[in-house]
C-alpha positions as CSV (number, residue, x, y, z in Angstrom):
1,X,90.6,100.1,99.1
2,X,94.1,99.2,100.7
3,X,96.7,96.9,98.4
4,X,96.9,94.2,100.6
5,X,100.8,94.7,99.2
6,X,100.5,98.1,100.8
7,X,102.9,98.8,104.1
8,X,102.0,97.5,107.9
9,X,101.2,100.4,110.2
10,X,100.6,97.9,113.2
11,X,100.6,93.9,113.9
12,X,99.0,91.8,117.0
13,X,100.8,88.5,116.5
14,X,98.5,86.1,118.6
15,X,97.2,87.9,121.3
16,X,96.0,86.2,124.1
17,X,93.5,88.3,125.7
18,X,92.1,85.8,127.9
19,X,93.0,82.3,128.5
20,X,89.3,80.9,128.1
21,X,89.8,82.6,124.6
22,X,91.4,81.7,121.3
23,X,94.6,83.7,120.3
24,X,94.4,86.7,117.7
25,X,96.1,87.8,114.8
26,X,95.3,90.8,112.4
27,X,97.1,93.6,110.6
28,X,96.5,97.2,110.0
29,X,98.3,98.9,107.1
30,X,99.8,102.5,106.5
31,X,96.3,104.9,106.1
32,X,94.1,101.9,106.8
33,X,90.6,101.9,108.9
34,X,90.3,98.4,109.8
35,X,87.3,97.6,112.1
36,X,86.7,94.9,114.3
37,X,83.1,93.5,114.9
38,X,82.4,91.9,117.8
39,X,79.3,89.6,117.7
40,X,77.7,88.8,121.0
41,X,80.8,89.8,123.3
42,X,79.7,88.2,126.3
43,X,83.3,88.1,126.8
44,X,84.0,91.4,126.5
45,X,87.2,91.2,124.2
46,X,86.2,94.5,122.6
47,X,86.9,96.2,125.6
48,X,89.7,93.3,126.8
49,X,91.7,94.2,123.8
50,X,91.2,97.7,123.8
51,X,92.9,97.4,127.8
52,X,95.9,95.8,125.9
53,X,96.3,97.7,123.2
54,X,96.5,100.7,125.7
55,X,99.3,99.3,127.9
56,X,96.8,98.7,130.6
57,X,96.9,95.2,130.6
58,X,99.9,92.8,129.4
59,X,98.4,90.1,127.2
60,X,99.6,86.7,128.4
61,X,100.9,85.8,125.2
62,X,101.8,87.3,121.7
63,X,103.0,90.5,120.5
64,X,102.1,94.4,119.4
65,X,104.9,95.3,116.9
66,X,104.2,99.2,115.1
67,X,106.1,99.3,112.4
68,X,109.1,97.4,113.1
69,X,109.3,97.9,116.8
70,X,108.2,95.7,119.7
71,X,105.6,97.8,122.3
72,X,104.3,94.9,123.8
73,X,106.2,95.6,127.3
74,X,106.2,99.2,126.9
75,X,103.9,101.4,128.9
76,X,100.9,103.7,128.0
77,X,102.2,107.1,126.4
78,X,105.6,105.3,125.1
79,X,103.6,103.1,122.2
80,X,103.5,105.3,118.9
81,X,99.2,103.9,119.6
82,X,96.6,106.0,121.0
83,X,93.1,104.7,122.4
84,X,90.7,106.8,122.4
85,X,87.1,106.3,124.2
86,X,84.4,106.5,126.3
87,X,86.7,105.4,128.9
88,X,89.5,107.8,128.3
89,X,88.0,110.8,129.0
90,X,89.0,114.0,129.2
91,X,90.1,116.3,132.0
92,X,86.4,117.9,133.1
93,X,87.9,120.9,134.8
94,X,90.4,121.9,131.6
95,X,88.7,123.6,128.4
96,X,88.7,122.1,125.3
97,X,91.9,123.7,124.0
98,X,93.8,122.8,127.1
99,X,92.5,119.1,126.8
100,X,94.1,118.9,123.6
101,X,97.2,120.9,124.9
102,X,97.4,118.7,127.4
103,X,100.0,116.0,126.2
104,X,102.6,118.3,124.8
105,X,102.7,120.0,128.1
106,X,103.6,116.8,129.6
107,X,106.4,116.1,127.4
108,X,107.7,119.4,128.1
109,X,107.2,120.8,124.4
110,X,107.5,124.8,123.5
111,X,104.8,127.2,124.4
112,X,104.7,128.3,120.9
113,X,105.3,124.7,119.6
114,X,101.8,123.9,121.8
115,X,99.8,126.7,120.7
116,X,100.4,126.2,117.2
117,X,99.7,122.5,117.0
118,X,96.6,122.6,118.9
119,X,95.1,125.5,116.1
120,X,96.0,123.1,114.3
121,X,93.7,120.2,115.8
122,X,91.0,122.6,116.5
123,X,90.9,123.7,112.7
124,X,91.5,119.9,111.4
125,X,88.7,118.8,113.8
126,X,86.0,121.4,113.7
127,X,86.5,122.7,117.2
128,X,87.1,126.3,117.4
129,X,83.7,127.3,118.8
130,X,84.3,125.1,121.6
131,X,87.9,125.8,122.2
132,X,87.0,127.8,125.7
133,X,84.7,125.4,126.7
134,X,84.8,123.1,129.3
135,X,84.0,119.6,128.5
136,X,80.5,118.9,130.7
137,X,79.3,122.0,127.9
138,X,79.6,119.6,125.1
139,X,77.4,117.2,123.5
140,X,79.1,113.4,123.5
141,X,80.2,113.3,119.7
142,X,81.5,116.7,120.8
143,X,83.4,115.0,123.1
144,X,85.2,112.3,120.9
145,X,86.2,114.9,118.8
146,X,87.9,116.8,121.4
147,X,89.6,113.1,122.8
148,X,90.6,112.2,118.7
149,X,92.4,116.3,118.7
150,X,94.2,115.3,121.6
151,X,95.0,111.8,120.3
152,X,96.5,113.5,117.2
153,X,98.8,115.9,118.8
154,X,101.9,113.6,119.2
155,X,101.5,112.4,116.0
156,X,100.7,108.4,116.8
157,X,101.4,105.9,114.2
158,X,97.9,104.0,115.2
159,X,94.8,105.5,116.8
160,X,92.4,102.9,118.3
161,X,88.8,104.2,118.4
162,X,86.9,102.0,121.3
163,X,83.4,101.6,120.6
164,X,82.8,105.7,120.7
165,X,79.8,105.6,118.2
166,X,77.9,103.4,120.9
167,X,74.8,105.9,122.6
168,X,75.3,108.7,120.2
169,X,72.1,109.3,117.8
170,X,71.7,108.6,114.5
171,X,72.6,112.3,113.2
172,X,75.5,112.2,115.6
173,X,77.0,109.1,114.4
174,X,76.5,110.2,110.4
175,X,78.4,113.2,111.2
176,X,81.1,111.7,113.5
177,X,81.4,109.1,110.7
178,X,82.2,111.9,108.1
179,X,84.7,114.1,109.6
180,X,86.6,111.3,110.7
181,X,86.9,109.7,107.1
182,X,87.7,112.9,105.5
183,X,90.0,113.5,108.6
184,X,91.4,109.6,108.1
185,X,91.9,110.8,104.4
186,X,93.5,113.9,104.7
187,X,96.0,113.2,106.9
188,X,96.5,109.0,106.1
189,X,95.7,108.0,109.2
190,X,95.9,104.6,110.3
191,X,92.8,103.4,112.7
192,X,91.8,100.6,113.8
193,X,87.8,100.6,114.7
194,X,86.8,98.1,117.8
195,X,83.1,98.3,117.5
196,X,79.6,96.1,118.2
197,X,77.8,97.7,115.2
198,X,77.9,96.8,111.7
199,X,76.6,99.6,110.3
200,X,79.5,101.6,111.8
201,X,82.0,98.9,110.7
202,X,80.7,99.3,107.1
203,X,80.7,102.8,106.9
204,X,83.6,103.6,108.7
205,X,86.5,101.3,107.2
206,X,88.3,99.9,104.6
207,X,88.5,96.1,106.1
208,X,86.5,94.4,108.3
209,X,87.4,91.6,111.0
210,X,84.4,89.9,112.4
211,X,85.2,88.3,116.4
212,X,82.7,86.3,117.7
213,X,83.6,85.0,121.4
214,X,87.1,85.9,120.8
215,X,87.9,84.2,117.9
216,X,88.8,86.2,114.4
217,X,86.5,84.0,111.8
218,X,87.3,86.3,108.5
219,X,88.7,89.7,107.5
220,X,88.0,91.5,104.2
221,X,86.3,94.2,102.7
222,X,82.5,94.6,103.2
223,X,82.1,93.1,99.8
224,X,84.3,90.3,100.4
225,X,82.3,89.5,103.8
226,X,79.1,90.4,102.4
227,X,79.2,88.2,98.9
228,X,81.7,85.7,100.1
229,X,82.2,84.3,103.7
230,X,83.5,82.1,105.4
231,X,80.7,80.7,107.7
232,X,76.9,80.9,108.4
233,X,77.9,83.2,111.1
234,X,79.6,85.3,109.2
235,X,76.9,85.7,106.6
236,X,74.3,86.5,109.3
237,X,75.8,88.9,110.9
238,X,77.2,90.8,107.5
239,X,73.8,90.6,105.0
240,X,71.3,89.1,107.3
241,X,71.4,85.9,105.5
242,X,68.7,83.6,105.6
243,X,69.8,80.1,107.0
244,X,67.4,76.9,106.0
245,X,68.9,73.4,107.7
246,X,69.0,70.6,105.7
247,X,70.6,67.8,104.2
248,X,73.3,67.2,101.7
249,X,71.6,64.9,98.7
250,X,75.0,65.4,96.3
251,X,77.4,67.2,95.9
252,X,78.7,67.8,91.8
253,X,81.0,70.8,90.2
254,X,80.8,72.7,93.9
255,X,77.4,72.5,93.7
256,X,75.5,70.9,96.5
257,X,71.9,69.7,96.5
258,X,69.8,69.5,99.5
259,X,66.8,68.9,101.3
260,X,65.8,71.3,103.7
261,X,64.1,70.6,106.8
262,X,60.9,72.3,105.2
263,X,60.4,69.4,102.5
264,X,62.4,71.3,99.8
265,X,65.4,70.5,97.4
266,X,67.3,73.7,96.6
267,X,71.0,73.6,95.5
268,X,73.9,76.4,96.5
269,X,77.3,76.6,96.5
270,X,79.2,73.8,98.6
271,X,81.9,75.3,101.4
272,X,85.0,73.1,100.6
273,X,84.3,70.5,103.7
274,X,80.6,69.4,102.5
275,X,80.7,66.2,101.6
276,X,77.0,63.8,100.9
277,X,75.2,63.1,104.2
278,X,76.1,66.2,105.9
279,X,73.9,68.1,107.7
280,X,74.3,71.7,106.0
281,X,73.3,75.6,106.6
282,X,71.8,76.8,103.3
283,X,72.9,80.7,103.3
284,X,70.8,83.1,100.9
285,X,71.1,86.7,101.3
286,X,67.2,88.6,101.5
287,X,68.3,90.2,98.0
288,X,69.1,87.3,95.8
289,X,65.2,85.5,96.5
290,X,62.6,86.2,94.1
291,X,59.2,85.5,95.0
292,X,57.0,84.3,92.4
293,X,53.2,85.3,94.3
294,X,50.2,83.0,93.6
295,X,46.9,84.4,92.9
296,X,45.2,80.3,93.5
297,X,46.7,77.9,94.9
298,X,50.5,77.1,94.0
299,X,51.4,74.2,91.1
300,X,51.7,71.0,91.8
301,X,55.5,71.0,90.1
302,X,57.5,73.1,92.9
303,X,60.9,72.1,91.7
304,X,63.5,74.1,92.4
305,X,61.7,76.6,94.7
306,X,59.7,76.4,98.1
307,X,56.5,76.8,99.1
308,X,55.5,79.9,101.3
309,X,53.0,82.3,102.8
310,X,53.6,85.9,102.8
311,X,53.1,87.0,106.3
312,X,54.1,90.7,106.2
313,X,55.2,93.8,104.0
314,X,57.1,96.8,105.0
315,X,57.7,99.5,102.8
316,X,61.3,101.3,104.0
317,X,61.7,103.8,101.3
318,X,63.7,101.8,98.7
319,X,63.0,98.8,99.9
320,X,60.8,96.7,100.2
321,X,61.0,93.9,103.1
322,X,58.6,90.6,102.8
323,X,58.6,88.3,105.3
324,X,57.4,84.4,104.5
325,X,56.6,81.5,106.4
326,X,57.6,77.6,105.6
327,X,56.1,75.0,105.8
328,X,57.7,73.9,108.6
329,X,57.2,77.5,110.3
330,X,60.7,78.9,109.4
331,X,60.8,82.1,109.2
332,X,62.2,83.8,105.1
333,X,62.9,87.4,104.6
334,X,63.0,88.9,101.2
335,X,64.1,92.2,100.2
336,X,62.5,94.0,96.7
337,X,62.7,97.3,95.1
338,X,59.7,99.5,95.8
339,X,57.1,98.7,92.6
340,X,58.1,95.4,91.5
341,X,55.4,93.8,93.3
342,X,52.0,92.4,91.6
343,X,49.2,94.7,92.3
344,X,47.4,93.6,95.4
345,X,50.0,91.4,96.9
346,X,49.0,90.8,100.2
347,X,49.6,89.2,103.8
348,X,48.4,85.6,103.8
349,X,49.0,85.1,100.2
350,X,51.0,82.3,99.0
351,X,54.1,82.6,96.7
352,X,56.9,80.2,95.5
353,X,60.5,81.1,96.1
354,X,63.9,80.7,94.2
355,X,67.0,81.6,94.1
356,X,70.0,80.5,91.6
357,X,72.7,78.0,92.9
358,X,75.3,80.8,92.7
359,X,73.2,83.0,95.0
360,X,73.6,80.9,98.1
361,X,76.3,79.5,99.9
362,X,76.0,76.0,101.9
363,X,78.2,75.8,105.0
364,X,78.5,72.2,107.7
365,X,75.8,73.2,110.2
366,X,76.5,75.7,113.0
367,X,72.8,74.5,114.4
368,X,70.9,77.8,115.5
369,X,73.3,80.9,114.3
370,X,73.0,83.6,117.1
């Protein structure tokens, strides 16, 4: 993990990327891989920031400062910040090694500088079977290793990695994913990941910022996001949260008590702002639910748990995934380790559910989180 006292590679000081959109702010430290997720980008800020970062586009307002110098006015190729992506690609017609020459040709560096820094790339980056090959001969993670070799020959403070896990397969993207951490490790790279997918943000960085229409709502570590944010957004799209509408009955010790829209009480932890009357989110991760199944009918005495059918198991491996219906037909997803279900549980079967207080968070109601 990065001390958050540890040095600033890179700062966007409230960038405006569009002006339907709300200004944004992170930082990236020295050998940091900080993602940003981008939930539902209708807007496309993923790409719209990516544009800026490059020099492509001037953001209307705010500023790109590396290190301590100013390259929000400077053009693409004079910013110490690389972008590599889909978008960038490389020269079709060049070979590999060539590609990754490429750069320190144009700046006019020695022959025998160039040859030896792009051994050097093709070593660091797995590529010296492909070194004589022309790009269309590769497959596409292939590819974004051969655009990340180039990015790394002028030594950049930043390199920006747009989206360039989306379309590749699952075997593709584990491998990708692993040369570039022990890659980002070897050498301290800083990187900042603009990506759609979680599961890539997750695996692939230290912090997380999570965008939704151009807005930043939280940054931390997965954990952080995971165990402790900010919004019911935010805790659907990190754990797949589980959100139940209700009411706020009281609220004592941080603690808040309502009734949900399925005839239930259940209490969870209160976001500062909930106050009695409110209408509230009820968050609760799939993980922290334990279902109590029912051979009979369920007790009269529900208190402190809800009434629910099971209406489907899948078993994933190591998980197990339950899936329950309300009363009032909302949907509940449960997640339990393989075994630790009664003997004959099945669909149809009714079940009471509970979590502790501590296990779920209870945030002023976004209405339908999507």
């Amino acid at each position: 993990m990065i001390s958050r006292h540890a040095p600033r590679t890179f700062l966007a000081d409230a960038i405006s990327l569009q002006p339907a959109l709300a200004p944004i702010s992170f930082a990236l430290h020295v050998g940091e891989c900080l993602a940003l997720l981008f939930l539902d980008d209708r807007e496309n800020a993923l790409q719209l920031l990516a544009d800026i970062l490059a020099g492509h586009i001037r953001p209307t307002a705010g500023r790109l400062v590396v290190g301590e110098e100013e390259i929000t006015s400077r053009p693409s190729g004079a910013r110490s910040l690389v972008v590599v992506g889909p978008r960038d690609g490389l020269f079709e017609h060049l070979s590999v090694r060539d590609n990754i020459a490429f750069p320190l040709r144009a700046r006019r560096q020695p022959t025998q500088e160039i040859t030896h820094r792009v051994e050097q790339m093709l070593a660091l980056l797995g590529l010296d079977q492909w070194a004589d090959m022309n790009p269309p001969a590769l497959k596409p993670a292939d590819r974004i290793r051969v655009a990340v070799a180039r990015a790394l020959t002028t030594d950049p403070a930043v390199i920006v990695l747009e989206d360039i896990f989306s379309g590749l397969d699952s075997e593709a993207r584990s491998d990708l994913h692993n040369r570039l951490s022990r890659l980002q490790r070897a050498r301290n790279i800083s990187m900042l990941l603009l990506t759609r997918d979680r599961g890539d943000a997750v695996i692939g960085a230290h912090r997380i910022g999570v965008v939704a229409q151009g807005h930043l709502l939280q940054t931390g570590t997965a954990s952080q996001l995971i165990e402790r944010p900010v919004s019911t957004r935010v805790a659907v799209a990190m754990a797949n949260a589980n959100v139940l509408v209700g009411m706020a009955l009281d609220v004592e010790d941080d603690i808040v008590r309502a009734r949900l829209a399925c005839g239930g009480e259940m209490e969870a932890l209160a976001d500062a702002d909930i106050e009695e009357n409110d209408v509230v989110d009820l968050c609760i991760r799939p993980n922290q639910i334990a279902p109590m199944m029912s051979r009979g009918a369920l007790p009269d005495e529900t208190e402190g748990s809800l009434s629910a059918t099971l209406t489907d198991i899948r078993n994933v491996g190591d998980l197990m995934i339950l899936r329950f219906r309300l009363a009032d037909g909302t949907e509940v997803t449960v997640h339990r380790p393989p075994g630790s279900l009664p003997p004959g549980t099945a669909p149809g079967q009714l079940a009471l559910l509970a979590w502790r207080p501590s296990a779920a968070l209870a945030f002023s109601s976004e209405g339908k989180p999507g």
